[in-house]
N, C-alpha and C positions, 0 to 999 in steps of 0.2 A: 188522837191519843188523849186519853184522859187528864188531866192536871190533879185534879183530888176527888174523891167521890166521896158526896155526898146523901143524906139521905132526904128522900122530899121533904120529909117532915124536920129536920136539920136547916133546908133551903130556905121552908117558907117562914122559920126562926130569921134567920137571918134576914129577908127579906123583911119582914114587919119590924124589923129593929131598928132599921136602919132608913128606913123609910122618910124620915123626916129632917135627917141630916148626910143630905147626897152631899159628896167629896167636891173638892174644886181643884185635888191634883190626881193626877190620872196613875190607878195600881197597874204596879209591872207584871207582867207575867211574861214567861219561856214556856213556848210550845213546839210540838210535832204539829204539825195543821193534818185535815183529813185526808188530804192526799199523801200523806205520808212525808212533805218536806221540810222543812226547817234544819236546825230550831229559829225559830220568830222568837226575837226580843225585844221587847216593846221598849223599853226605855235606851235600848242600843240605835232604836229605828227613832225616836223622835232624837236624841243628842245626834244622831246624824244629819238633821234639819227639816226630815218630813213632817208631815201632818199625816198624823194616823185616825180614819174613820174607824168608827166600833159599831154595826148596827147587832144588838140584841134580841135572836125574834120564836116565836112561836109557831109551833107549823102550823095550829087552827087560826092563825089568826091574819083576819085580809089585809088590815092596816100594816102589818110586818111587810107585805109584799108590795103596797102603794110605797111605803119607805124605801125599800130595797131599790123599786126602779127609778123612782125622786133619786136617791143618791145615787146610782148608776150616771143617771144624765148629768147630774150636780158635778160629779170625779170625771167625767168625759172631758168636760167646759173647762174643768181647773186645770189638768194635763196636757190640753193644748197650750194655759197661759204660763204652768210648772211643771214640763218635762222631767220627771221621776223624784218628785214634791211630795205625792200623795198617796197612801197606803191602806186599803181598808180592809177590814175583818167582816164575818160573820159568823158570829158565835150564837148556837142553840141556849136559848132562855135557863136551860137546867140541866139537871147532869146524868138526866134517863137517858138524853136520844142520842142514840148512837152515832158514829160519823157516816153509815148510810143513811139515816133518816138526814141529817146536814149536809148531805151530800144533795141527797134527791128534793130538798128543798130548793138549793143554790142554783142545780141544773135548772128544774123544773120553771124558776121564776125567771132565768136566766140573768140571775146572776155573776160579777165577776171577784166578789169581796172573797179573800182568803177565809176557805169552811172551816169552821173550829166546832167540838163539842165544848160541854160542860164547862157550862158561864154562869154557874149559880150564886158562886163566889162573888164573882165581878157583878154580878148584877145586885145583888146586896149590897156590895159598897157602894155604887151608885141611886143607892137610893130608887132601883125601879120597881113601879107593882103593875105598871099598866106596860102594854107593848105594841110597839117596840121600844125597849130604851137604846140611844142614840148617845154615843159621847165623841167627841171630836179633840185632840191632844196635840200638842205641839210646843215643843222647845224645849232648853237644857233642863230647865225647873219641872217639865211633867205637866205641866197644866192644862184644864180643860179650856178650849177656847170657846166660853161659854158655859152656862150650865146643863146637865145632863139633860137631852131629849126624853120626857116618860112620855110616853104618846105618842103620834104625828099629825101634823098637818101639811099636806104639800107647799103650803108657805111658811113652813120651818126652813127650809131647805134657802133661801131669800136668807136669811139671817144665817146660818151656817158658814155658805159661800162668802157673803162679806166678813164674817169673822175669819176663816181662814186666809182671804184675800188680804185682809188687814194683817195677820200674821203674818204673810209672807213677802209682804212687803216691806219689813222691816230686816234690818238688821240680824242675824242670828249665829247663835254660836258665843254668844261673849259670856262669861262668869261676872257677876256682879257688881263686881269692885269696878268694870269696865263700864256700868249703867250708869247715865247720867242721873239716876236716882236710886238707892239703895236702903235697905231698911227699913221696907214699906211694909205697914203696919195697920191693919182697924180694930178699932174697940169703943166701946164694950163688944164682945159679938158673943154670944147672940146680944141682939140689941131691943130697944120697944119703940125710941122714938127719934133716935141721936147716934151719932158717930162719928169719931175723932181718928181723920187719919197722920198719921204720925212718916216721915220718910227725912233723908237726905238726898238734897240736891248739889253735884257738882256747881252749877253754872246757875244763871238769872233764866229759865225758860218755861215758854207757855205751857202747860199742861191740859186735858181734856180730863175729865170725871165725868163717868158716864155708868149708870147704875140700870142692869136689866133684871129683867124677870127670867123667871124659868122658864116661859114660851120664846124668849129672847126679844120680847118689848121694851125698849128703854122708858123706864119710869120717871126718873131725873136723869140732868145735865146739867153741871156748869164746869167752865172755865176759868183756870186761877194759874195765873205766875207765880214761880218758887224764888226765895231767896237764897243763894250759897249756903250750903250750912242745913240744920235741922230745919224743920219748915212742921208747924201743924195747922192741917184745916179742918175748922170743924162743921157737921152737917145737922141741922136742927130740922124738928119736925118731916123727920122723913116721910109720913103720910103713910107709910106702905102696910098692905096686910100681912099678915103672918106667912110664913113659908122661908125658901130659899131664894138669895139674889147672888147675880155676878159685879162685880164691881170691875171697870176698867178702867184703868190711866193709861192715856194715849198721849207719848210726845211727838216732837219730830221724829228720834231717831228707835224708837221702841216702842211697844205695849207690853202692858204688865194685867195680872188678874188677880183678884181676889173673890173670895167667897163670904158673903156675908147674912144671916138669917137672923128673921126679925121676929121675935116671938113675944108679944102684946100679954 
């Protein structure tokens, strides 16, 4: 079933627009899938505590299909460890192919991700021009766990799984006020060489700060205890080149993401 139709020349606006500033919380959409089921509501399926895959893919294209079965085996592994944890899609790149061409892609690679057409939309916001783009979501906030996959590499998939691993070993389900940190905050962003994260902490506890790439490489790490109360830390000389980064604060009892891009 359709969601909105667009025209190529509409898409590939969107797509180079957006290009340069992929999201770091994950757009809702309600759909009919191609088999005719639903409605799938993404934001109803993570507030219920799964982790939702999104592979994005093109039918010329082979890396879409190396993807597909990387994540195939990746959602196997995790389903044994989170019995009905895990939810994935697969959405046509644009909003020509019909739900038989997504259909006979899905069969044909054997596929098991829920078929979707017309992801022109979704794929703009995400920031993708190469394929397949990849996004991985999870929790009450929408978040991507990690930054958008444009591309692939079979050892993507190594970094996925432990982000989602990480996700769901936490905690889930709480509204904010319940987080032993809230009001977490970074600026400048975009940024060139610095970043000042600003939050409140309940209690005196360790925290992790862990800043990746868009391949999902962590580029920095460090470690900082919070004081009761507002707490700011600051990060000098990031070093980093231009683009998008994930930022993560990991406690004991949560993680949290932000999205932060650094334009020199």
């Amino acid at each position: 079933m359709k969601i909105k139709t667009l025209s190529v020349f509409t898409a590939l606006l969107l797509l180079f627009s957006v290009k340069s500033s992929a999201q770091m919380t994950a757009m809702d959409f309600t759909i009919t899938d191609c088999n005719g089921s639903g409605p799938h509501h993404l934001y109803s399926d993570l507030n219920s505590g799964k982790v939702v895959i999104i592979e994005y893919f093109m039918t010329s294209c082979s890396p879409c299909i190396v993807a597909g079965n990387a994540l195939e085996s990746m959602k196997t592994k995790l389903l044994q460890q989170y019995p009905g944890k895990i939810k994935a899609y697969a959405f046509g790149f644009n909003n020509s192919y019909s739900c038989g061409t997504v259909n006979n892609w899905v069969t044909t690679n054997s596929i098991t991700s829920i078929p979707s057409d017309s992801g022109a939309t979704q794929v703009a916001y995400y920031g993708g021009m190469g394929m397949p783009t990849i996004i991985i979501a999870g929790g009450i906030n929408h978040q991507l766990l990690g930054a958008p996959y444009v591309g692939f590499t079979v050892s993507d998939t190594t970094q996925m799984a432990a982000n989602i691993r990480s996700f769901l070993s936490q905690p889930q389900n709480v509204s904010e006020h319940q987080l032993s940190l809230s009001g977490l905050s970074i600026y400048p962003n975009p940024t060139e060489d610095q970043v000042h994260i600003s939050f409140v902490a309940k209690t005196i506890i360790p925290i992790q700060i862990s800043i990746y790439d868009i391949t999902g490489r962590i580029v920095r790490e460090q470690n900082h205890i919070t004081i009761p109360g507002s707490n700011t830390i600051n990060l000098h000389e990031l070093d980093l080149a231009n683009g998008n980064y994930t930022i993560r604060f990991k406690t004991d009892s949560e993680v949290l993401y932000r999205r932060l891009s650094v334009i020199q």
